[in-house]
N, C-alpha and C positions, 0 to 999 in steps of 0.2 A: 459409637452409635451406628456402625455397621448394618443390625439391624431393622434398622428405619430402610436402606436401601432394597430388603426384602417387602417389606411391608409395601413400602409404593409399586413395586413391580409386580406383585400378587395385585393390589386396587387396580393396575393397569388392565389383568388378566383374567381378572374376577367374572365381567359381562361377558368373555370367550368360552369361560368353564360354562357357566351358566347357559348360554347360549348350547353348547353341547351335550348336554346333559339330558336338556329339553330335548334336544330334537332326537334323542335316544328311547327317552321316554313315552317321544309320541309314539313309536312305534309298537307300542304294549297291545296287544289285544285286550285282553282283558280292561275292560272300562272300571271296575273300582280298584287294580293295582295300579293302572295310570295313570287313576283318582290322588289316588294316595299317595304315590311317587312325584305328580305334580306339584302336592301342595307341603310333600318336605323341602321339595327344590324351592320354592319361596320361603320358607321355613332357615335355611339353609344359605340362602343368599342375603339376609335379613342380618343371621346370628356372624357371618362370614363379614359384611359391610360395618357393622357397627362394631367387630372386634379388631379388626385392621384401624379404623379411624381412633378407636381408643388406644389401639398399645401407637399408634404413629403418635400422637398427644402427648406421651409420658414424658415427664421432664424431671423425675425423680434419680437425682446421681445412683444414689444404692440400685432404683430398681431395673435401672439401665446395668449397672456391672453386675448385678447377680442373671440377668439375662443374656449378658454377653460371655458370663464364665460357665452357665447351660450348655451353649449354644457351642464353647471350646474348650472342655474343662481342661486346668492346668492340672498336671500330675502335680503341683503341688497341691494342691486342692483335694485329691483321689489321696494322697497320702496323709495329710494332715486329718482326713475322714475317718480313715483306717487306724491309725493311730490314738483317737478319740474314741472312735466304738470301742477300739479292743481293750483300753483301758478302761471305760464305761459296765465292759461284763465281766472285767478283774475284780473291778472294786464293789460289782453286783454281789459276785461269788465271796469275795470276802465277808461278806455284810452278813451271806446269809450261811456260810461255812461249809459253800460248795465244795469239792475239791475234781478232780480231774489231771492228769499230766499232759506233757506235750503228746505224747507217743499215742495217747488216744484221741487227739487231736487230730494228729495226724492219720493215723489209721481210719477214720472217719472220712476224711479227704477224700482218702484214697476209695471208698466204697461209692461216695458221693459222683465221683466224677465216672463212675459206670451207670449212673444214673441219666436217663437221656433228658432233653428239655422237652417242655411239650406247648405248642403254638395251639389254642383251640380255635376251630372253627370250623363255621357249616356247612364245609366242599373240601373234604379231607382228601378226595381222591382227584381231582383236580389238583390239589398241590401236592401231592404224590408225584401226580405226572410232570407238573410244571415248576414246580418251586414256588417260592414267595419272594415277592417284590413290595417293599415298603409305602408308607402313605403318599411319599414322594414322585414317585416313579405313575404314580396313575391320576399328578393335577395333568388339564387340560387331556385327560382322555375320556372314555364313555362310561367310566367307570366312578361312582364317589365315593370317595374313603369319607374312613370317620375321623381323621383329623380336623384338627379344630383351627382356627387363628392361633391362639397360643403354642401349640402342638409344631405348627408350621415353623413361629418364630423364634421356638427355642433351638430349631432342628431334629425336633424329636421324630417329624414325618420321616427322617432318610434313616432310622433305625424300623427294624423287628422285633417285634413284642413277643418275650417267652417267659414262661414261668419253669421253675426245674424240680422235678418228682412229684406233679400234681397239675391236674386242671380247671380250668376255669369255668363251672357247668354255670354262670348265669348269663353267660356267651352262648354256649354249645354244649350236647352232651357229647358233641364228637370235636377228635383231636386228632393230631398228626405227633410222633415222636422225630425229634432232631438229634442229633450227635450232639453231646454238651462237647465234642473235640472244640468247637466255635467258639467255646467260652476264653478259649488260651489267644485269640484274636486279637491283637494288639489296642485294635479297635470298637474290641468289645467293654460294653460298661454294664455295671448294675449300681440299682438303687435300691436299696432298703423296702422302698414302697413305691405306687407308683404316683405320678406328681397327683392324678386327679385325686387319691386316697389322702394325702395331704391337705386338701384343697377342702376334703369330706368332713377330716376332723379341725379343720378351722373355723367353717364355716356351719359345724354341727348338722346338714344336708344328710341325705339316705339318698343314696341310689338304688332306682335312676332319677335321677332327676336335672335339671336345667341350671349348668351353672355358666352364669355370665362370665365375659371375657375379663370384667373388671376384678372380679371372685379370684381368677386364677393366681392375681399378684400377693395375695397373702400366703400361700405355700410355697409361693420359689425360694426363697429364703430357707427353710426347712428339706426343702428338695435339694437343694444345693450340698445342703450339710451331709447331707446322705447319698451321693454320689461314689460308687467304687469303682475300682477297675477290671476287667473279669481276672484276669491271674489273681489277684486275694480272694475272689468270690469262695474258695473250696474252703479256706481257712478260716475265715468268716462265719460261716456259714456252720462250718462241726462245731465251730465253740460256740456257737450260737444255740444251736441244739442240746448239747452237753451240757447247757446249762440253765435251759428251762423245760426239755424235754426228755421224759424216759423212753423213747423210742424215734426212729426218724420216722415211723409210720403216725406219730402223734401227732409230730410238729407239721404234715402234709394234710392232716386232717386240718387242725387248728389257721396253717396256711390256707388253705381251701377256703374255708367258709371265713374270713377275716379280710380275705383280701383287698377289699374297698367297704371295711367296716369303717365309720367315724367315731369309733374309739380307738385309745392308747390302753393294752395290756401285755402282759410276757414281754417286756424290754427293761434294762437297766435305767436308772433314774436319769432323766431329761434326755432319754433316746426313743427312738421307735423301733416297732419291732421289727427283725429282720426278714423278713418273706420273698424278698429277692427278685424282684422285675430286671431278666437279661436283655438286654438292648443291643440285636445284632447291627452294626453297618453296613447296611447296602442289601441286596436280592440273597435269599438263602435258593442256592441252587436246589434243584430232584436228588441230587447224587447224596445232600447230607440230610433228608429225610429218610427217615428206619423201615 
């Protein structure tokens, strides 16, 4: 229950963020964006207070280890994943008398990983200059991320959020290119999907919309299942495509617009699709943006 120890030291911290936040935002000139920055900071300290006292509450054995195996995945875990997808779209392709070999498998890989990741967001030349620093790195500063309580207590804030050969226009129309080299990262993970998209097709939601903290414990379970490590990502990934898509430009479309869809389609039976949220650790320097 490690966890719990986070959660009381965020409640300890929570009036400091908040406290700063404010006093950042008095200083807006403009009277209705400091209108309106005011009253998400209440908004915000609201959804922040009631989600820390509910996951501190939880006395559920599973749903304490499947948030403790989040928060540290075992490579047994990354691999026993990998092993279940990959037999998941053998016995897809059987079914439906796909064929394909290793060799184009691989060769697919190997196209893929010239392919850069891409982080969207609306100050591209800012992190050009500067790099990106995760949700973690900016509590108690003047700055508010969009992590959540959940986000925080799985560890998800001290990762970077990328997608690879497509972007996310209902963020931004504008993007930054990264070196997928970062994917080879010891410490880098990918999931299938991302936990909120999970969270969309349990609780049948559309984004954007308001999901409670309580909401988010029905997909860890699912989230979990679908945890990889980035070394598999390329391999994954081609036979993924080879086998629901006639081009990689399809599957970036299909990826694109699907990405926090709350339906299941293009995946092998009792799996989800594969659309690939890479999860960097820690600040992506200037030097690995393109």
């Amino acid at each position: 229950m490690r966890y719990k120890e986070t959660i009381a030291k965020l409640q300890r911290e929570l009036p400091l963020q908040i406290k700063i936040l404010r006093k950042e935002y008095s200083k807006i000139v403009n009277k209705r964006e400091r209108s309106e920055k005011m009253n998400d900071l209440v908004s915000y300290r609201k959804r922040m207070k009631d989600g820390l006292a509910f996951l501190r509450q939880i006395k559920d054995r599973k749903t304490i280890e499947t948030i403790e195996k989040i928060q540290n995945p075992p490579k047994s875990l990354t691999h026993e994943n990998k092993q279940r997808y990959s037999l998941a779209l053998k016995n897809y392709r059987e079914g439906k008398n796909i064929k394909f070999d290793q060799s184009e498998i691989e060769n697919l890989a190997v196209k893929l990983r010239n392919i850069p990741l891409i982080h969207t967001t609306k100050t591209p030349d800012l992190i050009k200059s500067n790099g990106i620093v995760p949700a973690s790195e900016l509590w108690l500063s003047k700055v508010k991320s969009c992590a959540n309580a959940m986000d925080i207590i799985l560890g998800l804030d001290k990762y970077v959020f990328l997608t690879h050969g497509f972007s996310l226009p209902n963020f931004s129309d504008s993007f930054v290119e990264i070196s997928s080299e970062l994917v080879a990262k010891e410490t880098t993970l990918v999931s299938s999907l991302d936990l909120f998209t999970f969270v969309l097709i349990k609780t049948k939601k559309t984004a954007p919309c308001s999901i409670a903290t309580q909401e988010w414990i029905i997909g860890l379970e699912d989230y979990s299942r679908n945890m990889f490590l980035g070394e598999d990502f390329w391999q994954i990934k081609a036979e993924y495509i080879l086998t629901f898509f006639e081009t990689t430009e399809d599957y970036n479309e299909f990826a694109k617009k699907h990405f926090y869809a709350n339906f299941v389609s293009m995946s092998p039976e009792n799996e989800y699709p594969f659309l690939g949220e890479v999860k960097i650790l820690g600040e992506i320097g200037a030097s690995d943006i393109l």
